[in-house]
N, C-alpha and C positions, 0 to 999 in steps of 0.2 A: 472419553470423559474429559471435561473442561475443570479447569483450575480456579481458573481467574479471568479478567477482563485485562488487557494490552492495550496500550497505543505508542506506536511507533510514527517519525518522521521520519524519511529519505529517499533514497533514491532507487531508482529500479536499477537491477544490475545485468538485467536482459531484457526482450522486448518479453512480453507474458506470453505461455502457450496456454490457447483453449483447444477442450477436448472435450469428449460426452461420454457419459455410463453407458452400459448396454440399455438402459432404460430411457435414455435420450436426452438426461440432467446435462446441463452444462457445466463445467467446470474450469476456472483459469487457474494458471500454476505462475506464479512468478515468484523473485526474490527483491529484497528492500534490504539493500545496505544503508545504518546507522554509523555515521562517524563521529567520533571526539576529537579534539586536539586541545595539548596543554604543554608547556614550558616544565623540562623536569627542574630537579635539582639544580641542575649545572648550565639550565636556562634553554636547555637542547628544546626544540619542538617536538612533540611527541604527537602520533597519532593510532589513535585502534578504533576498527571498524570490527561491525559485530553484521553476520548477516542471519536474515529472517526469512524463510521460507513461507509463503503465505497462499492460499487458495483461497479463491473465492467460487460461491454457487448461486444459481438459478441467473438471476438477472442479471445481478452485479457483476458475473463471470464475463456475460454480453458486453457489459460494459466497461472493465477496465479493458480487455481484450482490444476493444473499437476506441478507447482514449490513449491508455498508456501504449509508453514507449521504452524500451533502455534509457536509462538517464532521468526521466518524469519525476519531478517530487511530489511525491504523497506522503498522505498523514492516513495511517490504516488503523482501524480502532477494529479488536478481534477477542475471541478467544485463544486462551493458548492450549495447545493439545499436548496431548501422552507426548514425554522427550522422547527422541530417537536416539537410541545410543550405538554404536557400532564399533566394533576394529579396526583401521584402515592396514594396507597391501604389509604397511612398518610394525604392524603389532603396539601403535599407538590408541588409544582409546580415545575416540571423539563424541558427540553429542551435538544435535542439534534441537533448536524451539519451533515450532510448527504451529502457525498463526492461520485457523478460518475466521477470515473478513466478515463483519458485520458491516461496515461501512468504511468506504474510501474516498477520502477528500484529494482531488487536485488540485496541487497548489502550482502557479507560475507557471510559468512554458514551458512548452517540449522542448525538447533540445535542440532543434532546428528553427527554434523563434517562435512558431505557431503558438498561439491559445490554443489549448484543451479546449475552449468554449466557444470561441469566434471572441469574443468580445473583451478579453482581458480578466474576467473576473477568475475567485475558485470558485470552482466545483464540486459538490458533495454527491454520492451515492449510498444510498443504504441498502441494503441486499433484502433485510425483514422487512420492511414498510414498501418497496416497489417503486418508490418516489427518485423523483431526479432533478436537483435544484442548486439554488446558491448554495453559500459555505452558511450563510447568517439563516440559514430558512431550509435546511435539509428536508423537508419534512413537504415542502412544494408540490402536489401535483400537476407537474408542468414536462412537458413533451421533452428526449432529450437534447435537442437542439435548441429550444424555445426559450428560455429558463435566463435571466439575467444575473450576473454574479457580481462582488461587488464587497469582497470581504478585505479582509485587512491581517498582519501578523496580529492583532490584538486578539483574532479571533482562534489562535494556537492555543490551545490549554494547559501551555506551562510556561 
């Protein structure tokens, strides 16, 4: 059951692992660490990171699997799923958000300097529409090598 619609920026906190149902769906599993940082009271630098567990299906599993890396910035626009609440070994009560990707933009390089694209631009995928394109043009059907990108922080949505 879905909630709400998400979108998150950051970073991958592992490389993604893809897998299949017994029915042969794809599936990728990764995490996206969100950081803040601010100046408390007493001017200390303060920072909290929130992580987000996120799958992606059909296509788009193919293709963060084949783009991302640990470290890759993405901007993942999803539903959010039922919380997961649990116990851990200390008898503390934890919870986490579980995010399925409708669309995943690559933003900037891999961590190792490469383009995600060859060419310097982001890159968008949407998982419903099949398409694989720039940041400014998600919506492209263009092969996914083929595809010119060419976007800008302007094009962040916040």
């Amino acid at each position: 059951m879905s909630y709400q619609q998400i979108t998150v920026v950051g970073h991958l906190g592992r490389d993604p692992e893809m897998r299949y149902t017994p029915t042969g769906v794809p599936v990728t599993s990764f995490s996206v660490a969100v950081s803040r940082t601010w100046n408390d009271q007493n001017g200390q630098r303060q920072e909290k990171t929130t992580w987000f567990r996120v799958s992606a299906w059909r296509k788009l599993a193919e293709t963060v699997s084949q783009y991302c890396v640990k470290g890759s910035l993405v901007l993942v626009t999803g539903e959010i799923d039922e919380p997961r609440i649990w116990t851990d070994k200390d008898g503390n009560a934890r919870s986490s958000l579980e995010i399925t990707a409708q669309n995943v933009r690559f933003l900037g390089s891999r961590p190792d300097g490469s383009r995600a694209d060859g060419d310097g631009g982001e890159r968008s995928y949407e998982g419903s529409g099949g398409s694989y394109g720039n940041a400014n043009n998600s919506s492209a059907n263009t092969s996914a090598g083929g595809a010119s990108g060419g976007g800008s922080d302007e094009d962040i949505p916040f």
